[in-house]
C-alpha positions, 0 to 999 in steps of 0.5 A, spaced: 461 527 558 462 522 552 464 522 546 464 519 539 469 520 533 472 516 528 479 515 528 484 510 524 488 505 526 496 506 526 499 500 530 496 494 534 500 489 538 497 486 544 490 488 543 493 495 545 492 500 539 495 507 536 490 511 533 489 517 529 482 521 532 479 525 526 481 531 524 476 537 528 476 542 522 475 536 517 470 534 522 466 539 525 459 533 525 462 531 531 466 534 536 472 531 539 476 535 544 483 530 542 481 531 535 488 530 531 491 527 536 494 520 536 492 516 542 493 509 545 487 505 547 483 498 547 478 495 543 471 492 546 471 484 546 466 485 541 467 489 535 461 490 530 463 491 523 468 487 521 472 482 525 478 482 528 482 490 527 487 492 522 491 497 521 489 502 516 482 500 519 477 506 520 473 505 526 468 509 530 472 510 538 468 513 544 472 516 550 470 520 557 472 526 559 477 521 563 481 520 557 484 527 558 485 533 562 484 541 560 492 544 560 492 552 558 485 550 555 487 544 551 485 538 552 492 534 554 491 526 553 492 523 560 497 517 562 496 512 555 501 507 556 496 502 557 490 505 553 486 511 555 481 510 561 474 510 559 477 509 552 475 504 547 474 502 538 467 500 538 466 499 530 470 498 524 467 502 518 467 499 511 473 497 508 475 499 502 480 493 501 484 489 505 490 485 504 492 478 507 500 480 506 501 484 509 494 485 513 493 492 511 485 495 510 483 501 506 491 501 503 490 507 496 496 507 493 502 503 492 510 504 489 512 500 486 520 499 486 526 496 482 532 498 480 536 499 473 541 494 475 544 491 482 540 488 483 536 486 476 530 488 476 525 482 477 518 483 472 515 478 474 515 480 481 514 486 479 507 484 475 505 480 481 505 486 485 501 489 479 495 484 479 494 484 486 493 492 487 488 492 481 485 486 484 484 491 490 482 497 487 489 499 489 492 506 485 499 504 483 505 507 480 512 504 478 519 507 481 526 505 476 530 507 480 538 508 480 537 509 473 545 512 472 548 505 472 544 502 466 539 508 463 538 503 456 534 498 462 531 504 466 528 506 459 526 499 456 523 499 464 519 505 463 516 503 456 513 496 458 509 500 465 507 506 460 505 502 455 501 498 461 497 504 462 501 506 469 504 513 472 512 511 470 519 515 475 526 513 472 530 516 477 537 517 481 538 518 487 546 519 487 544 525 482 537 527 483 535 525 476 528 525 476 527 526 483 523 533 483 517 529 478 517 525 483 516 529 489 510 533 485 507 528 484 507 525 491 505 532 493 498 532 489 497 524 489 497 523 496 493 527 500 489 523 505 490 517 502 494 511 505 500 509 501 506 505 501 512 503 497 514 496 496 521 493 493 526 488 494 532 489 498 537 493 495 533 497 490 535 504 494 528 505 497 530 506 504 534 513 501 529 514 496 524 516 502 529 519 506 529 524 500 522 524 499 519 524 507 526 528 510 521 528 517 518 522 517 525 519 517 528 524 523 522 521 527 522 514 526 528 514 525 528 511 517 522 506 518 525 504 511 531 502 513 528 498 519 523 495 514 530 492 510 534 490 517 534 482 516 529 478 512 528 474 519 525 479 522 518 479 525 514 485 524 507 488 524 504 494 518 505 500 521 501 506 519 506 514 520 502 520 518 506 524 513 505 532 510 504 532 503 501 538 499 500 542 505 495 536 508 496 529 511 497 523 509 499 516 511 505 512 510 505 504 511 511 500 513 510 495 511 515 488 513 514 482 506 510 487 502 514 484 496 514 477 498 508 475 492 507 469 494 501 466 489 503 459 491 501 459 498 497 465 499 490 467 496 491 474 493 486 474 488 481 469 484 484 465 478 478 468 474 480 474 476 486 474 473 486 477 466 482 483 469 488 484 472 493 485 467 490 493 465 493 493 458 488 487 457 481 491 458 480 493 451 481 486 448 477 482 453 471 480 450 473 481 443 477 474 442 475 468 438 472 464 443 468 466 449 473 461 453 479 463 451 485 463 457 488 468 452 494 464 452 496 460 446 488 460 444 486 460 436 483 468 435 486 471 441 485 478 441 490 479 446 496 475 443 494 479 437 496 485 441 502 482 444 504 481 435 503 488 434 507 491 440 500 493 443 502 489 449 509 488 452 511 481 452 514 480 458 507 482 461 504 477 457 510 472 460 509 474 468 501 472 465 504 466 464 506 465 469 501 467 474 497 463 469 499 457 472 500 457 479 493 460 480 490 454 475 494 449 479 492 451 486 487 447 490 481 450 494 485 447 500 491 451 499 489 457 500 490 461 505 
């Protein structure tokens, strides 16, 4: 007997994927005796529908009563550690996005972050992380963390990314300031969605997740911590289904998610970028000129924002910048 589901795509090295077949209770349409479960399996040579597979892909899988046997009335996945038998992806399913670095498909939400000190956070890079989330229809939220070791930058922090528009979490893990917040929103936000949480080595985030995903770092052995073992060391984005709320999400890990490098890579357009900025839409439009760069540009009525403190200006410096890199880039440059 054949059957056909969808799944999402975990893990991929060597042509040889791990998957998550759709949940039958949430899926009754299409029956699937492995529903639920995680399996290993291959793709077809040819696969319709979007290319070459990522992680976070949702596709369409077609297995034979060959991939598993029937032990005490429960359908028990066979020997998969080459990929189930009569098993295979037949199609990737619309994307709703898809990032170049890391390569992650359909990512909902991302965490954004820094530290009050040790180290200093780094706005632009911050920024730079912003930008390429609006660009892709990706929800973010900023986390401060290790607010106990300067509480006057973790708040100076929090007004510039509320005053953006932006769901703010000043935080401590050494006293459980602003943890509880946290770890509601995560409960409600989350559910059914892909997420990840990106910052720069240093800033706690391995014991942050420990806090928030007490299973998860049991089961894998703190990802986290894995994600911040060496700078050199080569990995691919890994997606781990987590509880949340009394449902499931999943967890990217994600190697490099903070290397922003706009000099080298094509994270979006430079057309795109004032749409990027979300403070920026209720100016857009509204300027002198038609043209206006909203950078130095006489009748800006987004530097008349930035005077009168409708917009932080350190949001308008990371512009700046991001500005010129992406002005200066030639077609060919782009990866």
């Amino acid at each position: 007997m054949e059957f056909t589901t969808t799944a999402r795509v975990l893990r991929g090295v060597g042509g040889l994927y791990l998957i998550r077949l759709a949940d039958g209770e949430k899926h009754p349409d299409t029956p699937s005796p492995l529903a639920g479960r995680s399996v290993l399996c291959r793709a077809r040579g040819s696969i319709r529908g979007g290319g070459k597979l990522m992680v976070g892909d949702l596709v369409t899988v077609r297995y034979t009563d060959a991939a598993f046997e029937m032990k005490n009335g429960v359908a028990v996945p066979c020997d998969d550690s080459a990929g189930l038998p009569d098993t295979a992806i037949e199609s990737i399913l619309p994307r709703k996005n898809a990032l170049i670095r890391p390569p992650l498909a359909n990512l909902d939400f991302i965490f954004i972050l820094c530290a009050s000190a040790a180290p200093a956070p780094a706005p632009e890079t911050i920024d730079k992380l912003l930008s390429v989330a609006e660009y892709h229809g990706i929800e973010a939220a900023i986390i401060i963390g290790k607010n106990e070791l300067d509480g006057e930058k973790a708040a100076e922090l929090e007004r510039i990314y509320t005053l953006a528009g932006y769901s703010v979490f000043s935080l401590s893990c050494a006293t459980g300031d602003g943890i509880e917040r946290l770890e509601k929103f995560v409960s409600t936000a989350l559910v059914g969605k892909i997420a990840a949480f990106a910052g720069a080595s240093g800033v706690g985030k391995s014991t942050l997740m420990s806090r928030l995903f007490p299973a998860l770092a049991l089961e894998t052995g703190e990802i986290s911590r894995r994600t911040e073992r060496g700078k050199h060391t080569t990995r691919t984005a890994e997606l781990f289904p987590i509880s949340v709320g009394g449902g499931e999400a999943f967890l990217a890990d994600t190697p490099g998610f903070s290397l922003v490098d706009f000099e080298n890579f094509d994270f979006l357009p430079f057309s795109a970028l004032p749409s990027t900025m979300r403070e920026f839409a209720p100016y857009l439009g509204k300027c002198q000129y038609d043209d206006c760069t909203h950078t130095k540009d006489q009748g800006c009525a987004v530097l008349r924002a930035v005077e009168a403190g409708e917009i932080a200006p350190s949001r308008h410096e990371s512009y700046l910048s991001m500005y010129r890199i992406l002005k200066a880039k030639k077609s060919w440059e782009k990866k």
